[in-house]
N, C-alpha and C positions, 0 to 999 in steps of 0.2 A: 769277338776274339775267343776263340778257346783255349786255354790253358792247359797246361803237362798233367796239373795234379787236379784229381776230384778230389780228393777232401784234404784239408790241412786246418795245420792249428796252430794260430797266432799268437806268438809270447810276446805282448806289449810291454813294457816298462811302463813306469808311473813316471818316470823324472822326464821320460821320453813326449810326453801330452803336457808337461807341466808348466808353467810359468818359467821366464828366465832366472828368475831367482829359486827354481826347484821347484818352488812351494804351489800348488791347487791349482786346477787346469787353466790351459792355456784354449780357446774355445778356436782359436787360430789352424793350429798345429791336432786338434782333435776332429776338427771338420776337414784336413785333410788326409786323414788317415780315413774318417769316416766316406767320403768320398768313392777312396779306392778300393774299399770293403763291397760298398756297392755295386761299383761296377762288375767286381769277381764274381759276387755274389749272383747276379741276374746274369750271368754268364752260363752259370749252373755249377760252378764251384762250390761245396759245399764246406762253408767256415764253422769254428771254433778259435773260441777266444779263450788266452788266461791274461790277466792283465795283474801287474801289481800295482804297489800302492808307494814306493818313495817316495811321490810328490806330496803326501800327507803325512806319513808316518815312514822311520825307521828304528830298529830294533834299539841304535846308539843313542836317540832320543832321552831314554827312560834308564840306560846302562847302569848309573852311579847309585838308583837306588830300589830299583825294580825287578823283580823277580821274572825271569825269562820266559818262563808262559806266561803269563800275564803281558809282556812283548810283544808276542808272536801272536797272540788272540786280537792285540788291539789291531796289530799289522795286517788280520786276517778282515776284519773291520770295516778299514781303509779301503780297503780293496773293492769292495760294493759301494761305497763314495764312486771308485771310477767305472765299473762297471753300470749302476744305472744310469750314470753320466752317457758314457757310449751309447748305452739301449738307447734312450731316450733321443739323442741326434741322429742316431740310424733310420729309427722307427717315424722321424718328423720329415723324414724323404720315402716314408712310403714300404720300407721294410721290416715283416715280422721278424723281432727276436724274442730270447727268451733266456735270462737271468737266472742261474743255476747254483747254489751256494752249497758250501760243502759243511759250515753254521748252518741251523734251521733260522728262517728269518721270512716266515711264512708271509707274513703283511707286506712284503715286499719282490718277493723271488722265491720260487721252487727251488725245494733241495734236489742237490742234487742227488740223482737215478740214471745210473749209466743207462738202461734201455729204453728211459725217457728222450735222454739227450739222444740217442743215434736217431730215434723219431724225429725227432725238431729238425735233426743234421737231414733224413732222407725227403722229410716234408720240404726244405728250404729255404729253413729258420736259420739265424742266425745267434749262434750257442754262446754267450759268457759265462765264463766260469769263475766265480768268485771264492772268496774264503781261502784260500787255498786247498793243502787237504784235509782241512778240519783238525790239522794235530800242530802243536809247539815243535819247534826245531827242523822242520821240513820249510823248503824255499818255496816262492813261485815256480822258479826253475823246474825242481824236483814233482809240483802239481801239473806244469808244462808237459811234461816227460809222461809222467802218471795218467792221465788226460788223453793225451796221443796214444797210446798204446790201449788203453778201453775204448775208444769210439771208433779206432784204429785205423787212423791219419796217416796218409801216404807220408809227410813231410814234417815238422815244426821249423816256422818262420821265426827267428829271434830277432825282432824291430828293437837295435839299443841306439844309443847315441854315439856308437861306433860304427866306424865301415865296416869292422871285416876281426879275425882275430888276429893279434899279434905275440911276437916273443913276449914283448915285456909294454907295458906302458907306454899307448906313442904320444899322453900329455903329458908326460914326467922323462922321455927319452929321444932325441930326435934321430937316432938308429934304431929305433923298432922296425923290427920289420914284421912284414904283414905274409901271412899266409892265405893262396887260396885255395889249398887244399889241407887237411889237416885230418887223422885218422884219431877213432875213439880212444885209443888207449896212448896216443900221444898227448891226447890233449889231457887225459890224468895223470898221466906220467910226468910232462913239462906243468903241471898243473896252467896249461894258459887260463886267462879268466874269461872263459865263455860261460859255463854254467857249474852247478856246483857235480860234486864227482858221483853221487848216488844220482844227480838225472842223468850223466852222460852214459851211466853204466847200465840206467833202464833202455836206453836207446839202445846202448849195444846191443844190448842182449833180445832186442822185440826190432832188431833191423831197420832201424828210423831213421834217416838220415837231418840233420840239423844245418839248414840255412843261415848262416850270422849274418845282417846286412845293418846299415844305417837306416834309420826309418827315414830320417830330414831330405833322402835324397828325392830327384825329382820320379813318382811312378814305383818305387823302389820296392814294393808290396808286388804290384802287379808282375813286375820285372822277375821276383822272384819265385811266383806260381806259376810261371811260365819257361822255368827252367833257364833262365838267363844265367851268367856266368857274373853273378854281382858279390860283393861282399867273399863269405867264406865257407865255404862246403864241409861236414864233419858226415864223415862215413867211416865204413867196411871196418 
């Protein structure tokens, strides 16, 4: 099969791999994510990864008596807990990746180096990106954003536990409604909750268009590097 986009980069959730109760992977639900990576992958799509870390750590965790970087460092962390996770089941089917931290954490993963990483990306490696961006009060989101626009990715895929984006809450409201198109500056405007408002505005501004989709759906990866009409489109 070949796909619409050569290069894209995948914004995983952690709650999304995780256990039904939130909490440390789900080996189920990460072998089929890892799956469909692969198959894109050996197609000749060339991926990158951000993945976070809720299913180990969140900021609210530590809120009552922890000082905010200190936070965000641990949550930064976290986040290579799921990352060599992925490497690791990727690479046990036979595909090179390569582990890119934006913390030095030499004994484990290369930091990252944007002109390292478009290497790995043109070689045929497959890129995670961990840490975030190395700084307190920046989201995955906003490293998704960051990320895409240095290795300079046609698209970012947002795999959440949602289908698509909505007005308002569709578990807390049964008239949400869902949009399938939705433009940058509506979605800061209506603040919908798709990503936080310094990533949508790095999109704007570097012409990135952002795919929302559910990851649990069946193929729903593939579906969406192939320019299918799934989930929620955020452009122009």
């Amino acid at each position: 099969m070949e796909f619409k986009y050569k290069r894209v980069l995948i914004k995983l959730s952690g709650e999304a791999i995780g256990k039904e109760d939130g909490r440390g992977i789900d080996n189920v639900k990460l072998s089929k994510v890892v799956e469909q990576i692969i198959e894109i992958s050996k197609s000749g799509v060339q991926i990158a990864i951000v993945i976070g870390a809720g299913n180990f750590w969140r900021g609210k965790y530590g809120q009552e008596y922890m000082e905010r970087t200190t936070s965000d460092y641990m949550g930064m962390l976290a986040t290579t807990l799921n990352a060599l996770a992925l490497q690791d089941m990727i690479e046990s089917k036979g595909i090179y990746t390569r582990v890119m931290t934006a913390l030095e954490i030499k004994q484990v993963a290369e930091p990252y180096i944007r002109r390292k990483a478009v290497k790995h990306l043109e070689k045929g490696r497959i890129v995670i990106f961990a840490c975030g961006t190395g700084n307190p009060y920046f989201t995955t989101d906003t490293t998704a954003a960051l990320r895409a626009v240095e290795v300079d990715a046609d698209i970012i895929l947002l795999a959440k536990n949602i289908d698509g984006v909505y007005d308002k809450d569709p578990n807390k409201y049964s008239d949400a409604k869902k949009y399938d198109e939705v433009t940058y500056m509506q979605a800061i405007s209506e603040r919908l909750a798709v990503m936080d408002a310094t990533a949508i505005t790095l999109c704007m501004e570097n012409k990135i268009p952002i795919r929302v989709f559910a990851l649990n759906e069946k193929d729903s990866i593939k579906r969406a590097i192939n320019g299918e009409k799934i989930g929620t489109i955020i452009e122009k």
